[in-house]
SEPADO-57704 format. One record per residue: x, y, z of N, C-alpha, C in turn. Coordinates in steps of 0.02 Angstrom, whole numbers, plus 50000, padded with zeros to 5 digits. Atoms other than C-alpha are relative to their C-alpha. Layout:
XYZXYZXYZ
...
This chain:
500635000949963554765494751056499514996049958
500735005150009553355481651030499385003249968
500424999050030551895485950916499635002250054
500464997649964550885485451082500145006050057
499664994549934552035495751184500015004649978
500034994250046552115508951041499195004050016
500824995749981550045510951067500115000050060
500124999449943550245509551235500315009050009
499614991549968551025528351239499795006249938
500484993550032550115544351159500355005350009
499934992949995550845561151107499335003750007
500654997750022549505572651127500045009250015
500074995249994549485589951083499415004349999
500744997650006548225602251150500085009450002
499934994050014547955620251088500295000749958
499715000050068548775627650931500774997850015
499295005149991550605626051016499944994749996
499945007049963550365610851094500014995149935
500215001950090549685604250902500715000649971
499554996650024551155615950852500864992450009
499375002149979552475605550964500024992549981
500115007750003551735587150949500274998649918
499965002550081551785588950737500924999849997
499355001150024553565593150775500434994349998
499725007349982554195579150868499694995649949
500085005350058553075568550742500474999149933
499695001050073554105573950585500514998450011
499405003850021555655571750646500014993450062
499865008249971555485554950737499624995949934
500215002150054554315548350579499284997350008
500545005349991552875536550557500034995550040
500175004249946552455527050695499915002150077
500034997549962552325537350820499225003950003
500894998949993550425539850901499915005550037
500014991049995550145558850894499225002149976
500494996550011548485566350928499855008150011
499954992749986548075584750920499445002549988
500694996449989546585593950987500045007749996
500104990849988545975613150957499575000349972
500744997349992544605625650958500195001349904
499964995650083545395632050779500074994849941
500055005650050544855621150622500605002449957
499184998350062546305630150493500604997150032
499465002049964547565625750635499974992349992
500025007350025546975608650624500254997049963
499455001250044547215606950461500684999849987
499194997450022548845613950450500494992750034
499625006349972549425599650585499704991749969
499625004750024548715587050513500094997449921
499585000950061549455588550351500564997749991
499385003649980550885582650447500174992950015
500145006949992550005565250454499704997050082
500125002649933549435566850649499225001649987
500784999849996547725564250698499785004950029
500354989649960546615581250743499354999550007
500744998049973545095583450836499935006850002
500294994449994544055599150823499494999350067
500444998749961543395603150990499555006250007
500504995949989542085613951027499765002349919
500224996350058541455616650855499295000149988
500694999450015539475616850881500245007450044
500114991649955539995632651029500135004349960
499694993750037541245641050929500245000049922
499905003050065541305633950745500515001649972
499535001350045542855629550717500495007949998
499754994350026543625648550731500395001550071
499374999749932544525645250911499565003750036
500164997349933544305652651083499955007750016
499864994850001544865668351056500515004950066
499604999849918545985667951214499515000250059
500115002749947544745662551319499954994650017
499955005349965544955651151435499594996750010
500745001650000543175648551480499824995049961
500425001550060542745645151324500504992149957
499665008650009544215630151307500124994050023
500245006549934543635622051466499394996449974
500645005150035541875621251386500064997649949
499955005150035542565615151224500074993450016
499795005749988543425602651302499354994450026
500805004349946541795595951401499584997149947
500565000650036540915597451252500144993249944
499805002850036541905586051150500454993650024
499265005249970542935572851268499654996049976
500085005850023541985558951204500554997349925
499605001150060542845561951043500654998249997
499365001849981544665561751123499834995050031
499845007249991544275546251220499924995149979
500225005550053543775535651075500934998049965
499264999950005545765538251049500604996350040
499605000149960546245532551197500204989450009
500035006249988545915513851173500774994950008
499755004049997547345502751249500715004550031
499374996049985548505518851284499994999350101
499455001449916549475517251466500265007550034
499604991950003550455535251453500115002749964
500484995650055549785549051381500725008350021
499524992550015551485564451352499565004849991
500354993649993550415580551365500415003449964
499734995850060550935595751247499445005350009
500334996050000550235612151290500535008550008
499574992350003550765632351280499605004350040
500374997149960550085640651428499945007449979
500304992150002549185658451425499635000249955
500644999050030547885656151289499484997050009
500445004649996546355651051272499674991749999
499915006150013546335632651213500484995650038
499585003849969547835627851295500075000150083
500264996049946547485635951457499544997550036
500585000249988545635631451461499944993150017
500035006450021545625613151377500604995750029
499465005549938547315604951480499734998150054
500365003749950546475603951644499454994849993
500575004050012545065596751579500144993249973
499715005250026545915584351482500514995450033
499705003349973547085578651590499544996650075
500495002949939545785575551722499784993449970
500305006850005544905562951626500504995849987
499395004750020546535554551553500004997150065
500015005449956546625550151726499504997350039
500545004649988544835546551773500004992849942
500135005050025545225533051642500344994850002
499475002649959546765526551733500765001449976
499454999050047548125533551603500475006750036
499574995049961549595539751684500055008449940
499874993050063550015558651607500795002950027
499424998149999551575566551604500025006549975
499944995350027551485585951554500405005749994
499594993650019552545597151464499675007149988
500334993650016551745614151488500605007549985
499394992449999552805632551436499655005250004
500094992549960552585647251525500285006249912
499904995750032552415662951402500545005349999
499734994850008553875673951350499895006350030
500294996149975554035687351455499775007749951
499954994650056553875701151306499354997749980
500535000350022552345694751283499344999950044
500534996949949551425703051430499744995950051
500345002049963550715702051586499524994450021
500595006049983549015694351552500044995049975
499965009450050549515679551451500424996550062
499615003749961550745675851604499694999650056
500454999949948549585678151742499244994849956
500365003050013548325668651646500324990450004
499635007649995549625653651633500254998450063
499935002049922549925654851813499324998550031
500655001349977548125654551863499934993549983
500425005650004547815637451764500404996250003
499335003349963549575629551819499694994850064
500275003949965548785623351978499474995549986
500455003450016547375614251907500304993249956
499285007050028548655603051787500104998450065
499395004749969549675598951932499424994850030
500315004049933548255593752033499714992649969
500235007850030547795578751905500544999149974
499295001950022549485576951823500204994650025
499475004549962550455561751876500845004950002
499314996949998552075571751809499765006449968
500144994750009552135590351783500715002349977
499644996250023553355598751674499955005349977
500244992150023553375616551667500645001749956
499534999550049554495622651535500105011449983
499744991250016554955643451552500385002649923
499904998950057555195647851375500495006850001
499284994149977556385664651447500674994349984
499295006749983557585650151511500324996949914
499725000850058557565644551331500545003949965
499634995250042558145659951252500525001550045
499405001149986559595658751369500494997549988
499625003650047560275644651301500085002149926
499914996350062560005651651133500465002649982
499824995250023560925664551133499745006950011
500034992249985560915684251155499915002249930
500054997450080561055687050950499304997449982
500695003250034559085678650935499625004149992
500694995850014557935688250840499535000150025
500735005149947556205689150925499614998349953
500465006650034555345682350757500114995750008
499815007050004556315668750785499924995550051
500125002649916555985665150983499794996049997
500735007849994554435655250969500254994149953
499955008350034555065643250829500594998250050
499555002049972556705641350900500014996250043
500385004049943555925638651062499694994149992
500435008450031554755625251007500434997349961
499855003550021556175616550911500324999650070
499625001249935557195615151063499754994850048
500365003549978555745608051160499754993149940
500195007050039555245595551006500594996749992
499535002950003556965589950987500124996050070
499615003849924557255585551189499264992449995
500475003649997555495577651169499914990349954
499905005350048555835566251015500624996650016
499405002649979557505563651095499594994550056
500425004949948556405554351247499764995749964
500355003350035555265548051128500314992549976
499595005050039556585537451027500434995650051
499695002449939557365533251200499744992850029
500425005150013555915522451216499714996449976
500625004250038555275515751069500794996349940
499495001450028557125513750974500795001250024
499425000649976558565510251103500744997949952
499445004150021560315504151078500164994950042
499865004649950561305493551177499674999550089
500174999749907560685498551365499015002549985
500494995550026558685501351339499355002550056
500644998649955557255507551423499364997349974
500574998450024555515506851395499365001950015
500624993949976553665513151395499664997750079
500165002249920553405500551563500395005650053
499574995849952554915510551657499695008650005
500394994249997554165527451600499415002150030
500444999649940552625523351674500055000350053
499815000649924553165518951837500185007150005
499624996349989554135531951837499545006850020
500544993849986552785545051810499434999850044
500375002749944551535535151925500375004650073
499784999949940552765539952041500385006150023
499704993750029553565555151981499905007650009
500324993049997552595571352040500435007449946
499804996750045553345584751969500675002349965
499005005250025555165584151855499755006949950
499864995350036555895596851758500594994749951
499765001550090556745594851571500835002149977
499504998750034558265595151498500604999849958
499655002350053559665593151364500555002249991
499404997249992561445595051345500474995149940
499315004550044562925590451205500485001949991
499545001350021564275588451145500834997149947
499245006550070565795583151004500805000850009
499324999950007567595581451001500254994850041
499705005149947568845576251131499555001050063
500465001149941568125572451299499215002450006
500424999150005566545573851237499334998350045
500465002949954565475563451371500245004550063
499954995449964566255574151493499705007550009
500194992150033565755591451403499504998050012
500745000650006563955583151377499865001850058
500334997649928563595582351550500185006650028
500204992049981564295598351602499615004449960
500334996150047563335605651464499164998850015
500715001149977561645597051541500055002650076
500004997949948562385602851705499635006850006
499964993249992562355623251657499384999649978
500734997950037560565621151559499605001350037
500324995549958559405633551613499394996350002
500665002349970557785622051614499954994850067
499865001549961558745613151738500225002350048
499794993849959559295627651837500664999550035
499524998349994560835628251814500224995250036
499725004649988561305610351863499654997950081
500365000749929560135613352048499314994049994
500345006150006558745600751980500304993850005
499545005249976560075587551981500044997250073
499905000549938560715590652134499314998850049
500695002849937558805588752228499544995249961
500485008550023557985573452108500234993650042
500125005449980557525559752199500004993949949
500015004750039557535550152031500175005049945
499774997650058558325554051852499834994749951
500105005050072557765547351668500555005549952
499364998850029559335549551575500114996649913
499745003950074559565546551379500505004349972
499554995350048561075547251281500064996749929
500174998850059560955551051120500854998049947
499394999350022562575545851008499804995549930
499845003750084563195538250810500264992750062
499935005949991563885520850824500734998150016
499284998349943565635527850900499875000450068
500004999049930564945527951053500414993650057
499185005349963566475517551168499515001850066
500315002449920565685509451341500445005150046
499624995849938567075519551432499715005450002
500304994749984566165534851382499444999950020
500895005449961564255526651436500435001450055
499974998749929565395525551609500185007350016
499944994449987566085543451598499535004150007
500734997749988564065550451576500034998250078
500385002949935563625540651723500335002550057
499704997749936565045545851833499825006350024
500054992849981564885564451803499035001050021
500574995750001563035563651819499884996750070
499875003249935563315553551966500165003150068
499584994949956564275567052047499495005050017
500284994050003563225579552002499084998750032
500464999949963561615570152098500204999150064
499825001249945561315568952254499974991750041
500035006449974561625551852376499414994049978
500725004050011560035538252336499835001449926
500664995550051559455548452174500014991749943
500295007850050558755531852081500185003249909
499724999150061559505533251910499714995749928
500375006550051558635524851735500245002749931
499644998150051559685527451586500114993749953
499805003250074559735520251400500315005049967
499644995650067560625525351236499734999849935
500244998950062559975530051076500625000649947
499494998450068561005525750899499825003249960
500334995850057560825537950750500654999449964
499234999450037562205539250629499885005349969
499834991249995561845557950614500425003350055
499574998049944562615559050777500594997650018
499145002450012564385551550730500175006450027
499604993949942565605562650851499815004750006
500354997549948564345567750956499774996950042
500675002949976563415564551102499475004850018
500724994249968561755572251168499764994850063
500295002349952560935570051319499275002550023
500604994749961559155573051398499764996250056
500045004449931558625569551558499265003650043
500684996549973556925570451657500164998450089
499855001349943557355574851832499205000750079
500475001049945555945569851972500215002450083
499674995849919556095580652135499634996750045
500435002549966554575572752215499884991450011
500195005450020554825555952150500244995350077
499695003649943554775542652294499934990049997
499725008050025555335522252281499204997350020
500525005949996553985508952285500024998150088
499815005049961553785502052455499714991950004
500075005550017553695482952468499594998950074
500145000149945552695476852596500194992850031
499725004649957553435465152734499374994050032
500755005249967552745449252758500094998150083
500035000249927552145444252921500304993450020
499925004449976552825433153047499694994649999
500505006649989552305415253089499685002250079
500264997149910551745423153267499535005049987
500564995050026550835437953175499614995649968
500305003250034550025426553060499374993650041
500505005649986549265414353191499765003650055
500374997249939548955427453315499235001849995
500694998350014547005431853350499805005349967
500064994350027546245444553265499855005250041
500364992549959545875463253358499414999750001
500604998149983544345463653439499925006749996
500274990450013543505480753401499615003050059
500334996149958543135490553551499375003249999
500674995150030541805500853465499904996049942
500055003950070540875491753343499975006049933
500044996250060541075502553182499135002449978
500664999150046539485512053107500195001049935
499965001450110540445513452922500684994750026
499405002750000541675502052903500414999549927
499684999450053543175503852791499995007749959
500024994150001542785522752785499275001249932
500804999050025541225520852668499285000650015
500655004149979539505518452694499714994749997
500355006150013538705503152722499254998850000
500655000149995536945501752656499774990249990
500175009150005535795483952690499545001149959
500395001150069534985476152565499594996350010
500575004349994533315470152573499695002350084
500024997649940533085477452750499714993450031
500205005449917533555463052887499765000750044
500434998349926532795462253029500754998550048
499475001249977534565456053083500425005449979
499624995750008535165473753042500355002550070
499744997849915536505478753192500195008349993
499664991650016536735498453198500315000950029
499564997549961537535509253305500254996150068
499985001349907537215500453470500194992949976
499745008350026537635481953361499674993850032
500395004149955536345474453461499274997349960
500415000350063534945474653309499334997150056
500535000750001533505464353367500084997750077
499905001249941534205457353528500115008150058
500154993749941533985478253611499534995950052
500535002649954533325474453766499894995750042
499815005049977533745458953806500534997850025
499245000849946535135453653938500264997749949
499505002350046536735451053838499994992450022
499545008349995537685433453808500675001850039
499284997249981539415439553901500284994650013
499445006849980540895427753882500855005349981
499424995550001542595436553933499955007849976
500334991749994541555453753930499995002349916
500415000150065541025450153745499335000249983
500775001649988539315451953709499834994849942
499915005650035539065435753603499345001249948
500564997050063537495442453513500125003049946
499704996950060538315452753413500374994849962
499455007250042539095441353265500865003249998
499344999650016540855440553255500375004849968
499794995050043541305450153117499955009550006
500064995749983540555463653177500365004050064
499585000549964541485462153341500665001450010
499155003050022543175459253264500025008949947
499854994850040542805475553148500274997849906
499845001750066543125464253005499335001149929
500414996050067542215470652820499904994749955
500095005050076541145455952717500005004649937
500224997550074541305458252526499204997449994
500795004650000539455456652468499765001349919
C-alpha cells in the first residue's frame, strides 16, 4: 500500500479494550500502521502508548484522567468534551476500523459518539465491537445491548464480536484468567490478518479503495478466521472457517450478499490451492454472493494457510444508472400540475424580497388579473416554475 493509502485508513481504539485490542494488532503488524487510542483512564493511556500508538485523554477537565468508572454517561460526555482533539487526527483518513469492548463505561459511552462524527466528517467506519463474557454478569451485558443500537445507527459496517463464541473455539481446557487475553489475541490476530491484507498483499491484492466501498456498502458483516497445515490443507482451511463460531457455524456464509476473503500463507502457496479456497468457499456461499479476495505472504506461515473473511449480510451492489434514450432525451419536459411550494423537498427562501415572488397560488403580482392561457397554461407564471424545474442560486 501507497504512503497515501496507508493514511488514508485509521485503527482506532476506544476505551481501555478497544486501546487494549488496537496496541495489539499494532505490535504485531509493526510500524506503519496508523493507530489511535482514546480513554477516560490516563495510566491506561500510558500503558498503550508505550507501544508507540498515539493516545488521547478524553474527558480529563470532567473526570481527571481516572476513567468513567463504568459509566456510560460519563463516556458520552467525555467524548463531547474532547472530539476536537480526535478530529485533529483525522486529517486525510477515508476508513476509520473501530475497536471497542462493550459494557463499560468508556467504551459503551464514547463509541456512539465517536462514530457519529467520523461520519459527520464523511469517513466511512467499520466497527468491531465484543459483547461481554457471559460470567461476567448481567449488567455489563445489558448495558452492551442498550448502546449496540446507537453504533449501528451511524456505523457504515457493524461487527459485533460475542466473546462466549470465542471461548468455543478455544477450547474447553481455558482457564478464565486467561479468557480475556486469549480472547483479544484471537480478535487482534484476525484484525492484523485484514490489516496486512491491505496494506502488504501478495500476488492477488486488494486494497484500502475496495475496503471502502465495501463498507460504504456493507451494513452489517460478521468476522472470522480459519486454518490450516499439512496435506489438503486449503481444503481443511475453509472447512475450519466454515465451523467458526463468529461465523455461526458456517450460516454467515451461506446468507452474505458479499465476502472479503484473505488468505494468509509462506511462499509455498501453489495457485491450485488459491483455486481450491475459492471453490470450497464458493460452495459454501450462496448464488450472486460478490466475492473480493487477496493473499498475504509471510514466511512464518510456510505449511500453512490461514484465512479471514468479513462476511456482509446486508451488503447490496452499486446500481449504475441507465442512460436515456434519444426519444427520452429530446422529449419535453413534465409540466407540473401543481406548482410546488418547496421544491426538491427543502425550503425555498427569497432573497432580497421580489416583488416577483410566486407562492402558493404562483401567480405573485399578476393575482387578480385575467390569466395569459395558451393550451390551458397560464403563461404568467415563468416556466420553470411551471415545469417544476429547481434554479441553483
Amino acid at each position: 500500500m501507497k504512503n497515501e493509502d496507508q493514511a488514508a485508513m485509521l485503527l482506532l481504539g476506544v476505551g481501555g479494550g478497544g486501546c487494549r485490542l488496537a496496541a495489539s494488532v499494532r505490535a504485531v503488524y509493526g510500524a506503519g500502521l496508523h493507530a489511535v487510542g482514546v480513554d477516560t483512564d490516563a495510566l491506561a493511556n500510558r500503558n498503550a502508548a508505550a507501544g508507540g500508538m498515539t493516545c488521547l485523554l478524553l474527558g480529563g477537565s470532567r473526570l481527571s484522567g481516572h476513567g468513567t468508572g463504568g459509566d456510560a454517561i460519563q463516556g458520552r460526555l467525555a467524548a463531547q468534551d474532547d472530539m476536537q482533539n480526535l478530529q485533529a487526527q483525522m486529517n486525510g483518513v477515508r476508513t476509520a476500523v473501530v475497536m471497542a469492548c462493550l459494557g463499560g463505561g468508556t467504551g459503551g459511552g464514547s463509541t456512539p459518539e465517536i462514530v457519529k462524527a467520523l461520519g459527520e466528517m464523511g469517513i466511512a467506519t467499520v466497527c468491531f465491537v465484543t459483547m461481554p463474557f457471559g460470567f461476567e454478569g448481567q449488567a455489563r451485558r445489558k448495558e452492551a445491548e442498550r448502546v449496540l443500537p446507537m453504533i449501528e445507527e451511524s456505523a457504515d459496517s457493524l461487527v459485533v464480536v460475542p466473546l462466549d463464541d470465542l471461548l468455543k473455539d478455544a477450547g474447553e481446557d481455558l482457564m478464565l484468567e486467561n479468557a480475556v487475553n486469549i480472547a483479544e489475541g484471537i480478535i487482534a490476530a484476525g484484525i492484523t490478518l485484514l490489516w496486512r491484507l491491505l496494506s502488504k498483499p501478495g500476488f492477488i491484492s486488494l486494497d484500502a479503495e475496495k475496503l471502502h466501498t465495501m463498507v460504504m456498502r456493507g451494513g452489517n458483516a460478521l468476522f472470522g478466521c480459519g486454518s490450516a497445515a499439512g496435506d489438503d490443507r486449503a481444503i481443511k482451511s475453509v472447512a475450519a472457517l466454515r465451523g467458526c463460531s463468529l461465523l455461526r457455524s458456517g450460516e454467515a456464509l451461506k446468507r452474505a450478499n458479499a465476502l472479503m476473503l484473505g488468505i494468509l500463507a509462506g511462499s509455498d502457496l501453489r495457485l491450485a490451492e488459491v483455486g481450491e479456497v475459492m471453490c470450497e468457499v464458493n460452495k459454501s456461499c450462496k448464488p450472486g454472493c460478490h466475492v473480493e479476495m487477496g493473499t498475504v505472504f509471510d514466511p512464518a506461515y510456510e505449511g500453512r494457510i490461514e484465512l479471514v473473511a468479513l462476511a456482509f449480510e446486508s451488503w447490496t451492489a452499486a446500481v449504475m444508472a441507465v442512460p436515456k434514450s434519444e426519444t427520452e432525451v429530446a422529449a419535453e419536459p413534465p409540466v407540473a400540475d401543481v406548482i410546488p411550494a418547496r421544491v426538491g423537498g427543502r425550503k425555498v427562501r427569497s432573497k432580497g424580497g421580489s416583488k416577483l415572488s410566486f407562492g402558493a397560488t404562483g401567480r405573485g403580482k399578476f393575482k387578480g388579473v385575467e390569466p395569459t392561457l395558451y393550451n390551458n397554461q397560464d403563461l404568467d407564471v415563468p416556466t420553470f416554475i411551471r415545469r417544476g424545474i429547481r434554479l441553483e442560486r
